[in-house]
Backbone as numpy.savetxt, mean C-alpha at the origin, in Angstrom:
# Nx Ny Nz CAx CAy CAz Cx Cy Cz
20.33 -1.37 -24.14 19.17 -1.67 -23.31 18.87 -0.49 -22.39
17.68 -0.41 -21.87 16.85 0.98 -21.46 16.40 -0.38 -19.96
16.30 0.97 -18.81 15.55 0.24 -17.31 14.35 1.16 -17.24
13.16 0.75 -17.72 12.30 1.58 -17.21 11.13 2.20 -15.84
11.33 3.04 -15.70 10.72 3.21 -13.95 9.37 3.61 -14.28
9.24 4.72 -15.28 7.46 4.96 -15.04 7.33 6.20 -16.47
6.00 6.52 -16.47 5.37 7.26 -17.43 4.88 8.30 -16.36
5.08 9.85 -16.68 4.64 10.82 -16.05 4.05 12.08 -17.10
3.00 12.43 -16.28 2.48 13.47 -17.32 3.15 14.84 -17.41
3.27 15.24 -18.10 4.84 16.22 -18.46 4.64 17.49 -17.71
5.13 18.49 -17.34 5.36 19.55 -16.33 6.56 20.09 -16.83
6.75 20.22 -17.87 7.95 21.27 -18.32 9.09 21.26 -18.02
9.54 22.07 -17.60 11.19 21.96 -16.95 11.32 21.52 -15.62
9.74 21.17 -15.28 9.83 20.84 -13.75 10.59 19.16 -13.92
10.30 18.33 -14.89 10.67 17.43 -14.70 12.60 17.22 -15.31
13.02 17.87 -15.90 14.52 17.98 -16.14 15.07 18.36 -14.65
14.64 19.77 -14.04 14.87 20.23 -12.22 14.95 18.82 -11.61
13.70 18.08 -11.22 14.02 16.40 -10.85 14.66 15.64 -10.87
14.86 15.77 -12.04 15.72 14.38 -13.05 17.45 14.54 -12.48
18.24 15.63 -11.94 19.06 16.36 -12.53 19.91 15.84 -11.46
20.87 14.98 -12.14 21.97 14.35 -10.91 21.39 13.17 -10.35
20.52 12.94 -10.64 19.63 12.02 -9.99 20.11 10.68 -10.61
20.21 9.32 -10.01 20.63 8.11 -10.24 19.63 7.26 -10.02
19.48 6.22 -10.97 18.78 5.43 -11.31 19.42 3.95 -10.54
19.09 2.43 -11.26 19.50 1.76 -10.47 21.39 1.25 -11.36
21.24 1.85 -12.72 22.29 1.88 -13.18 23.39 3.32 -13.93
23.15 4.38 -13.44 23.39 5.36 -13.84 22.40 6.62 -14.16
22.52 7.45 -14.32 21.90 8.91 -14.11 20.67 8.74 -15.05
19.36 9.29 -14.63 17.94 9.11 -15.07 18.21 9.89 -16.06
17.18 9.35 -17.32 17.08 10.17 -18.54 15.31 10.06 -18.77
15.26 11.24 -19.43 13.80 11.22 -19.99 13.24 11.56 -21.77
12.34 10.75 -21.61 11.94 11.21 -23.41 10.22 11.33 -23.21
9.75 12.23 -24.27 9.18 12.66 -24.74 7.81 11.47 -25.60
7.13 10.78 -25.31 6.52 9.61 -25.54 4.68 9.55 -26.02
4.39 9.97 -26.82 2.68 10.25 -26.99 2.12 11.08 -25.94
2.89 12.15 -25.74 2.14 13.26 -25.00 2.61 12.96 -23.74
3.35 12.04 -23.38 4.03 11.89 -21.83 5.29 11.61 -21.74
5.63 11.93 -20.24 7.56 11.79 -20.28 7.79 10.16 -19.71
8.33 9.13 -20.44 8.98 8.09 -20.22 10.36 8.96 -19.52
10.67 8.13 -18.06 11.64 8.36 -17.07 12.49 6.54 -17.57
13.81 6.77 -17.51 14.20 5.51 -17.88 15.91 6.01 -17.83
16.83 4.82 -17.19 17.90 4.78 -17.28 18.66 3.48 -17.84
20.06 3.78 -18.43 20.82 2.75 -19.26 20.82 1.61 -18.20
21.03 0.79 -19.52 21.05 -0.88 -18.55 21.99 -1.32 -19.47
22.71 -2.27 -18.72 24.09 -3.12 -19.22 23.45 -4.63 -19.56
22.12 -4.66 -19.70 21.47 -6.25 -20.55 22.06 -7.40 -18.93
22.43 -6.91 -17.55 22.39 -8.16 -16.74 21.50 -8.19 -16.08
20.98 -9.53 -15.83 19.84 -9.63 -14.75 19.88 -8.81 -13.25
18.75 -8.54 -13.34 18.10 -7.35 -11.89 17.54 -8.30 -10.76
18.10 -8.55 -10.06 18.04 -9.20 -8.92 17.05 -8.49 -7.81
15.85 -9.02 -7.25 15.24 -8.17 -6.28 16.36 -7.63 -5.16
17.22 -7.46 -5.35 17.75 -7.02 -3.76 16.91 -6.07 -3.28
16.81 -5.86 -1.64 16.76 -4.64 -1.16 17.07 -3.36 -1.70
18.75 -3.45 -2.18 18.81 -1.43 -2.41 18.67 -1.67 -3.69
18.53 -2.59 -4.87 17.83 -2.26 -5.69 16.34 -1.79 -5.99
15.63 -2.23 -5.40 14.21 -2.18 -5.05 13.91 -0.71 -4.38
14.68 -0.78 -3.44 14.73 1.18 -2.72 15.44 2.25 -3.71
16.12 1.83 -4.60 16.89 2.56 -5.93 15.50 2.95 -6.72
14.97 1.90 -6.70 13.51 1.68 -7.95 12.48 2.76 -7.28
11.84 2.71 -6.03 10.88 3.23 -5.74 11.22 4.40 -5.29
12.46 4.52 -4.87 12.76 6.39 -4.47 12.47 7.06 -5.98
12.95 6.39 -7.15 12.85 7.32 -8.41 11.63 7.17 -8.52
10.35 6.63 -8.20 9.30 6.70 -8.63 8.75 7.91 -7.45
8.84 8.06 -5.97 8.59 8.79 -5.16 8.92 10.36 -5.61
10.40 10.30 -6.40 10.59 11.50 -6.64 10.06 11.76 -7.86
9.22 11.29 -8.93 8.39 11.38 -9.76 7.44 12.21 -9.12
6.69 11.31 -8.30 5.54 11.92 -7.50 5.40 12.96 -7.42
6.24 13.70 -6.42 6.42 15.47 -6.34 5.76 16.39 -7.77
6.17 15.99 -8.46 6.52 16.56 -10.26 5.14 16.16 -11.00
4.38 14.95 -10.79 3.21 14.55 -11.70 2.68 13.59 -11.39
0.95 13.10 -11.81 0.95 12.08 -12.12 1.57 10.94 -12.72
1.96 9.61 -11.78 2.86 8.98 -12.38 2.52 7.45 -12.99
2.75 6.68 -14.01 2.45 5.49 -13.79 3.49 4.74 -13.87
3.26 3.65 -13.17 4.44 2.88 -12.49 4.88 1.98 -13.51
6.57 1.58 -13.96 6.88 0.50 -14.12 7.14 -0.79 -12.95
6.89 -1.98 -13.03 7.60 -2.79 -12.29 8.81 -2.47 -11.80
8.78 -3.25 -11.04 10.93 -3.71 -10.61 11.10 -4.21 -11.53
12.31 -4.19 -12.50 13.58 -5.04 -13.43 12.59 -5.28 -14.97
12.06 -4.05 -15.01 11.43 -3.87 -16.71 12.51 -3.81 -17.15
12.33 -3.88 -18.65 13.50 -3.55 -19.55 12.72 -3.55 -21.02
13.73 -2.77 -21.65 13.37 -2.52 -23.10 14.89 -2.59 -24.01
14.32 -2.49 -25.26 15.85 -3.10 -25.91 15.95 -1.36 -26.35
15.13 -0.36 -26.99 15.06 0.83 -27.15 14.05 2.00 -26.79
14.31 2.95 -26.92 13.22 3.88 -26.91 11.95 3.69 -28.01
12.92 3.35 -29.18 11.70 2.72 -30.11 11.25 2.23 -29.79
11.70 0.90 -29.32 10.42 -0.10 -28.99 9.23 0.18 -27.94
9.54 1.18 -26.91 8.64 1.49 -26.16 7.51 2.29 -26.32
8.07 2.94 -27.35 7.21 4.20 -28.19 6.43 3.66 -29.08
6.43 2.21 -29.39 5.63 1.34 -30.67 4.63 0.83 -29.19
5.29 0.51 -28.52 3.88 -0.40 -27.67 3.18 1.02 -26.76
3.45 1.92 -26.17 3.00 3.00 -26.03 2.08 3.46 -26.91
2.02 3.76 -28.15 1.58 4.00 -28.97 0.27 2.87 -29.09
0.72 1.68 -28.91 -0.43 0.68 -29.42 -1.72 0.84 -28.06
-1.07 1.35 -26.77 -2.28 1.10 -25.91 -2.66 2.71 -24.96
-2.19 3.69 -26.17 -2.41 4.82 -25.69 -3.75 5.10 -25.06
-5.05 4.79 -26.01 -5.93 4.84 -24.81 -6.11 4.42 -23.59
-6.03 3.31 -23.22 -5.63 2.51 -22.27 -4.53 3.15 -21.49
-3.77 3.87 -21.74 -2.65 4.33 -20.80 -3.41 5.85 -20.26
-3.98 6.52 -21.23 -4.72 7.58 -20.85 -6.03 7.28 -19.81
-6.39 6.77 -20.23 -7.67 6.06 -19.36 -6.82 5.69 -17.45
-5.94 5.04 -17.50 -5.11 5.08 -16.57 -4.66 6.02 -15.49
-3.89 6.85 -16.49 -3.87 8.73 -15.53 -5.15 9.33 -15.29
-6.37 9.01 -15.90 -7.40 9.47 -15.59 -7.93 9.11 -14.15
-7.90 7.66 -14.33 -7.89 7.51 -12.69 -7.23 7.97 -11.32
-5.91 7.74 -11.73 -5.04 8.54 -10.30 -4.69 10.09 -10.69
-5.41 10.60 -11.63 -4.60 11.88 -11.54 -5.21 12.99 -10.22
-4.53 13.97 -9.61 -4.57 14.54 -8.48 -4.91 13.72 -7.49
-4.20 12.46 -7.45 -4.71 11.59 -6.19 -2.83 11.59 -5.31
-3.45 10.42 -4.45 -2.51 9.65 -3.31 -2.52 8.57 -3.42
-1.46 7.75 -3.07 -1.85 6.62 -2.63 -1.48 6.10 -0.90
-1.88 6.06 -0.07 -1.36 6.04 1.68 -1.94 4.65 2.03
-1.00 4.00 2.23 -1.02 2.24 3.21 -1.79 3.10 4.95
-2.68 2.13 5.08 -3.31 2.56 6.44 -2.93 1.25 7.37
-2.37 1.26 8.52 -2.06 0.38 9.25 -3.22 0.99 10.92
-4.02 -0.09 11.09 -4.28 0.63 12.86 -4.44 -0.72 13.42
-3.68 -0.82 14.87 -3.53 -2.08 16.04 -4.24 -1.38 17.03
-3.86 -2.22 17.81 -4.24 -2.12 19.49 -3.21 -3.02 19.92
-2.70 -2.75 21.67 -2.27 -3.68 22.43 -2.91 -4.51 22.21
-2.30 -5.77 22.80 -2.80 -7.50 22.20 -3.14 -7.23 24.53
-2.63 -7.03 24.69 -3.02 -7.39 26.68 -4.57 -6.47 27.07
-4.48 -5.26 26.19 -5.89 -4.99 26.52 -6.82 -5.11 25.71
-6.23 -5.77 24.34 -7.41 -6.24 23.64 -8.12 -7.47 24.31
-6.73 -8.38 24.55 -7.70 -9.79 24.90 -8.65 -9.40 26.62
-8.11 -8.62 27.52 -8.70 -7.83 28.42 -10.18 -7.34 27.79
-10.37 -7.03 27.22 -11.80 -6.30 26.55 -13.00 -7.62 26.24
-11.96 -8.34 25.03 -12.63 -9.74 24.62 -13.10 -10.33 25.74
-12.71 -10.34 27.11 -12.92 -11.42 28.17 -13.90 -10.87 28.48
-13.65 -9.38 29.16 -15.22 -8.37 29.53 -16.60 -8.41 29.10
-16.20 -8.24 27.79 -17.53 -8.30 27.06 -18.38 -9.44 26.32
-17.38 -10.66 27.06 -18.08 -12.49 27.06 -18.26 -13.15 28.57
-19.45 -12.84 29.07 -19.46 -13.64 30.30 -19.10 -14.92 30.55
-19.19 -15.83 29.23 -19.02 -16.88 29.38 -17.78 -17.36 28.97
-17.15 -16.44 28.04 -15.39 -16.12 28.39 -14.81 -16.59 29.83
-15.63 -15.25 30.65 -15.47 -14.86 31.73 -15.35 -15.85 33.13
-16.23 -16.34 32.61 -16.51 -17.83 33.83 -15.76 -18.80 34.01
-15.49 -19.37 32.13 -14.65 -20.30 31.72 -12.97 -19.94 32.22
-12.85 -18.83 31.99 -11.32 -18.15 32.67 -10.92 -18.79 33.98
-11.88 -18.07 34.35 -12.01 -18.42 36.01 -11.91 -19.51 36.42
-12.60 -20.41 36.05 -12.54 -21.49 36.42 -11.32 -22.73 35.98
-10.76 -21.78 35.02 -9.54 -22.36 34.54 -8.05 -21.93 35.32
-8.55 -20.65 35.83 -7.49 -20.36 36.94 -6.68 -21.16 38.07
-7.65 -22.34 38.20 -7.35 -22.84 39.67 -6.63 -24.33 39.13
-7.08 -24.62 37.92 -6.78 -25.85 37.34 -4.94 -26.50 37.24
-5.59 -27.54 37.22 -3.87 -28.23 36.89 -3.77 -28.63 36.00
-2.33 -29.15 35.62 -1.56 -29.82 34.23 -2.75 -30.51 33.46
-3.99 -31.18 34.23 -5.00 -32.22 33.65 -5.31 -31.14 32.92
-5.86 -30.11 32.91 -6.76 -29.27 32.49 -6.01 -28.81 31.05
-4.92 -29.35 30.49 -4.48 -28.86 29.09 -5.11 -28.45 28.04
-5.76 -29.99 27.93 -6.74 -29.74 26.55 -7.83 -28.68 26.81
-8.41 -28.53 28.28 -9.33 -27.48 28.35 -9.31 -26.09 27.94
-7.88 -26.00 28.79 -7.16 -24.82 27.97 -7.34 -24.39 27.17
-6.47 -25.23 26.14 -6.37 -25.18 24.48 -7.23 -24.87 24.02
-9.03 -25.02 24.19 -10.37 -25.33 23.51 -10.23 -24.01 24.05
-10.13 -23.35 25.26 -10.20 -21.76 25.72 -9.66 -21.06 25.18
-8.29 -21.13 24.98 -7.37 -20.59 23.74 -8.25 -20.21 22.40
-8.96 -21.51 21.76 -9.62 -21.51 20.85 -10.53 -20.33 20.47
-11.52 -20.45 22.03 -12.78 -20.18 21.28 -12.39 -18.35 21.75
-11.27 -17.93 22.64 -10.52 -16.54 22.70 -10.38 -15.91 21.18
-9.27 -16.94 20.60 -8.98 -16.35 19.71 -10.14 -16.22 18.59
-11.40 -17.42 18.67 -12.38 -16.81 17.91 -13.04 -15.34 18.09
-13.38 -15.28 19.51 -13.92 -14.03 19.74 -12.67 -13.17 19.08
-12.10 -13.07 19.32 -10.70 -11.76 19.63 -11.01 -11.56 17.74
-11.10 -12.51 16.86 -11.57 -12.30 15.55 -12.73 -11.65 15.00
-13.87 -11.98 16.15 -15.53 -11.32 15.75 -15.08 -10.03 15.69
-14.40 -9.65 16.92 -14.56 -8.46 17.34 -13.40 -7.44 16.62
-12.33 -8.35 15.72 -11.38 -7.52 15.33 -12.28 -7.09 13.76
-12.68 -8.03 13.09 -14.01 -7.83 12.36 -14.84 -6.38 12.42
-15.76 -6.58 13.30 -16.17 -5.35 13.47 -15.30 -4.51 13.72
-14.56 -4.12 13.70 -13.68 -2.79 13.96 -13.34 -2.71 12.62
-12.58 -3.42 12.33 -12.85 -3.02 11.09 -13.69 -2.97 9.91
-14.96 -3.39 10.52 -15.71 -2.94 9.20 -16.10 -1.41 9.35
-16.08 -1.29 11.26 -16.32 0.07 11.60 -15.68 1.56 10.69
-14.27 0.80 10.54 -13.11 1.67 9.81 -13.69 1.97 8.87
-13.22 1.04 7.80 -14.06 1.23 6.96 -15.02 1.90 6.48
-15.90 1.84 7.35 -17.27 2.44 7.12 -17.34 3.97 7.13
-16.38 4.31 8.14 -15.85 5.65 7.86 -14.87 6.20 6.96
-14.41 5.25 6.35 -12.84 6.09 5.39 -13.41 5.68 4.38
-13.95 5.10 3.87 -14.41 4.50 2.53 -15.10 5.96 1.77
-16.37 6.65 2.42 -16.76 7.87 1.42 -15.53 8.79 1.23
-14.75 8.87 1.95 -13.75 9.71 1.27 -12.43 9.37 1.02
-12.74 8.21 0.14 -11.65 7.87 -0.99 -12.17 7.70 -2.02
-11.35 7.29 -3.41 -11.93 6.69 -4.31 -11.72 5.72 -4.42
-11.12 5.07 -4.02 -10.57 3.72 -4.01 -9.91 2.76 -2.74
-10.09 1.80 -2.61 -9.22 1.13 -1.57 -9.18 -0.52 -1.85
-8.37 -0.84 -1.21 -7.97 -2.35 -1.40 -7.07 -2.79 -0.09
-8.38 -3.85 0.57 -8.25 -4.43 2.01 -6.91 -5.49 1.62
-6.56 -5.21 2.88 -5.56 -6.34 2.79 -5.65 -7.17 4.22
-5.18 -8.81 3.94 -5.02 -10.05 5.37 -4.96 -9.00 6.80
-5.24 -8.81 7.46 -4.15 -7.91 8.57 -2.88 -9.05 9.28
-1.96 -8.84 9.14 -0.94 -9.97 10.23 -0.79 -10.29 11.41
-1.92 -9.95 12.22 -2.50 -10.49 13.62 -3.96 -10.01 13.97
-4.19 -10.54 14.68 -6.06 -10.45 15.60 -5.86 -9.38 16.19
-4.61 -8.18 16.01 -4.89 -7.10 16.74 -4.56 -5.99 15.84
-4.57 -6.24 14.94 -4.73 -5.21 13.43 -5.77 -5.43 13.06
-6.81 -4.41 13.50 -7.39 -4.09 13.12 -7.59 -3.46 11.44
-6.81 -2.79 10.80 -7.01 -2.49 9.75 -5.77 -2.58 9.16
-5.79 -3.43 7.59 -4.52 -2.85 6.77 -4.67 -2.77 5.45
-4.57 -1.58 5.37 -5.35 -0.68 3.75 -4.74 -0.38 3.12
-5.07 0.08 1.85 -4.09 0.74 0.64 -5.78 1.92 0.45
-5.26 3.12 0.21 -6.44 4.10 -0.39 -6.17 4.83 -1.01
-6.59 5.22 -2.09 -6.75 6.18 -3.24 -7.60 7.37 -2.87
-6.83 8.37 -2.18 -7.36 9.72 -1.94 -6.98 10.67 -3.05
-8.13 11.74 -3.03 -7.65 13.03 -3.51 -6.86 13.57 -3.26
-5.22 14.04 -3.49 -4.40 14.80 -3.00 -4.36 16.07 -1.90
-5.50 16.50 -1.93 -5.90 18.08 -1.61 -6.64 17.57 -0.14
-6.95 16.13 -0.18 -8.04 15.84 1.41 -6.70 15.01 1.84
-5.25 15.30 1.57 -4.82 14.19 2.15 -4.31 14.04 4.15
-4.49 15.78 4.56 -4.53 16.21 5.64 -5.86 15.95 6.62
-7.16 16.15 5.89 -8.25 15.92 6.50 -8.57 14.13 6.49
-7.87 13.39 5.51 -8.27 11.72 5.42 -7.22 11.77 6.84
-6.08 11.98 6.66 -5.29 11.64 8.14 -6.26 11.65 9.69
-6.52 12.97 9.77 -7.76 12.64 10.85 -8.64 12.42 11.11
-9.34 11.80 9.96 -10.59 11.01 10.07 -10.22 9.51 10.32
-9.06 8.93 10.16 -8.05 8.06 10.37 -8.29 8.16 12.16
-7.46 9.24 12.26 -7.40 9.11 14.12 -8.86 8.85 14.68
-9.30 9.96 14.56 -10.45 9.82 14.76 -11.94 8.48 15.05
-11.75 8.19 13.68 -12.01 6.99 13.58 -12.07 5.68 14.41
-10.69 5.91 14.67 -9.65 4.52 15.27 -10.06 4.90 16.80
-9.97 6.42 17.39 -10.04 6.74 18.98 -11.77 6.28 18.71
-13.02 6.04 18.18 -13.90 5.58 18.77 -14.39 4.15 18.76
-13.31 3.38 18.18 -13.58 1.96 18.15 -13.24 1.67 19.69
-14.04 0.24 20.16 -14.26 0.00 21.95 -13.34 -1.52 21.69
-12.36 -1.65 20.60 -11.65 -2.86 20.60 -10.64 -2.97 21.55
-9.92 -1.57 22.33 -9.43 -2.05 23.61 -9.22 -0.66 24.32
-10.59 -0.27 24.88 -11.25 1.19 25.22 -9.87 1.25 26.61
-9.41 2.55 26.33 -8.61 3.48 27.18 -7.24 2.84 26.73
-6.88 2.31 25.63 -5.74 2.48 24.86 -5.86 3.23 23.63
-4.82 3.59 23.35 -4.38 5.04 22.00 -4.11 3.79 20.76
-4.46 3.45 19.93 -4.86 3.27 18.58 -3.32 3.23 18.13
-2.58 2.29 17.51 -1.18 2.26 17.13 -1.43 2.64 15.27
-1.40 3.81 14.85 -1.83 4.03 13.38 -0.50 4.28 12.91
-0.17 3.38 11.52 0.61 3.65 10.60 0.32 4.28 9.37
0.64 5.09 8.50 0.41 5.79 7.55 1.26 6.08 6.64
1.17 4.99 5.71 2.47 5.09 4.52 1.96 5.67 3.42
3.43 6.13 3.32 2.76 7.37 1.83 2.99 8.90 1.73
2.41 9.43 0.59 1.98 8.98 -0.66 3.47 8.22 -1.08
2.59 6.95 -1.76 3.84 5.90 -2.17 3.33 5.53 -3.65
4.12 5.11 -4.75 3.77 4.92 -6.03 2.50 4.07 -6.03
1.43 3.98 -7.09 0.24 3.81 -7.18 0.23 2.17 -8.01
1.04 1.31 -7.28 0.80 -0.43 -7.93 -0.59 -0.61 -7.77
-1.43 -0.41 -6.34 -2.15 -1.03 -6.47 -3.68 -0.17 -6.81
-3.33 0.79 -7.63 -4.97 1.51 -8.32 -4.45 1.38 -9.93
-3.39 0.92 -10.11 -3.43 0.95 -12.17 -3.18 -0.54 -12.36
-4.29 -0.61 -13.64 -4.60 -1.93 -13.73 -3.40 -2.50 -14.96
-2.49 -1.31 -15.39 -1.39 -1.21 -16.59 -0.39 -1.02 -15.92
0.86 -1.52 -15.51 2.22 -0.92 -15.40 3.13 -1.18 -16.12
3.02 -0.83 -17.59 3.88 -1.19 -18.40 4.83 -2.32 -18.20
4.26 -3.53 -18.12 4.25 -4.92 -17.74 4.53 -5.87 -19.08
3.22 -6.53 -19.19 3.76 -7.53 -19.61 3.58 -7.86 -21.42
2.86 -7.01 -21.90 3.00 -6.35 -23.07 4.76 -5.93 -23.51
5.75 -5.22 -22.63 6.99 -5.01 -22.73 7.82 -6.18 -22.66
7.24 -6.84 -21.53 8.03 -8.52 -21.22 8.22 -9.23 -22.74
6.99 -8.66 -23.50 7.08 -9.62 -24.92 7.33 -9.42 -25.58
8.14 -8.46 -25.97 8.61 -7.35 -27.27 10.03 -6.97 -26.27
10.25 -7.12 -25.15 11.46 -6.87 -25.24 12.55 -7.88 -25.00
């Protein structure tokens, strides 16, 4: 049995230099030669692959260190194949389709965009710029234990605003990072003060100038004016979410 990590478009001896000492999630990476591309793949002992943690960080460092070396396309976590043959028969069957693939990410990135704000001067801003926020506050200041449920409905209609307005910011984002990518894919944000959480498909070569159009960006949104913009920037990290193929589930059934 074979563990497969990914398909890379070949670079000569650059990819043996890579490969070299290098450990997989069961022993030292090997590569073959596959319809014009290098299948990266190490031995497997046929037992089940458990998501752990350092398996999973085993998996994506070998795909990271792909990166460096080529366009890459991704296998899952805990693929498997019974041979090289067999991979080279289904390879073979969806070669266009796999070409069509590198066509898309080739000379690209892929960078996770994270941007917050403090939650004390966001909701500070939200109150400012609702008078009737503003009043209702106030007048809730002086109140007692009776006043719970009032509260709560204040709570409410806070956290609605604190949503309009996290909204527009990010469509603001957006609106600026979007012409210079080719791709992106929004994601939930995990609070009313994330403002943005992205996946983008840049050109490799703008991946210095997308960074500060990023800052940039983020320093003129008024979602909590005279705080610094909390930006995360992951990446370049393997490309799951721009290939619509990761030698998936076509393999699941043949192997």
């Amino acid at each position: 049995m074979i563990y497969l990590y990914g398909l890379v478009e070949p670079r000569g001896a650059e990819i043996a230099v890579v490969l070299k000492d290098a450990e997989g999630l069961q022993g030292p990476l090997q590569h073959a030669e596959i319809a014009g591309w290098t299948l990266v793949y190490s031995d497997h002992d046929d037992q089940e692959i458990l998501p752990k943690r350092r398996l999973l960080l085993a998996h994506t460092k070998v795909l990271e260190r792909l990166l460096t070396i080529g366009t890459t396309l991704p296998a899952r976590f805990g693929l498997v194949a019974r041979d090289l043959g067999q991979v080279a028969v289904l390879i073979q069957s969806v070669r266009d389709t796999i070409a069509a693939e590198f066509d898309k990410i080739r000379d690209a990135v892929e960078l996770g965009v994270r941007v917050s704000f403090p939650r004390d001067a966001a909701l500070a801003t939200t109150l400012q710029q609702d008078p009737r926020l503003q009043t209702e506050h106030a007048n809730l200041q002086n109140s007692g234990a009776q006043a719970h449920f009032a509260i709560a409905e204040f709570g409410g209609r806070l956290a609605d605003q604190m949503e309009r307005r996290r909204g527009q910011a990010q469509r603001q984002l957006m609106d600026a990072l979007r012409p210079h990518a080719r791709n992106c894919v929004l994601r939930k944000p995990e609070d009313d003060t994330e403002v943005l959480r992205a996946e983008f498909l840049i050109d490799q070569n703008i991946q210095d100038i997308f960074e500060q159009k990023i800052a940039d960006a983020a320093a003129d949104l008024d979602f909590a004016p005279g705080e610094e913009p909390m930006i995360q920037i992951i990446g370049p990290v393997p490309m799951y979410n721009f290939v619509s193929l990761n030698l998936t589930f076509d393999l699941d059934q043949v192997a």
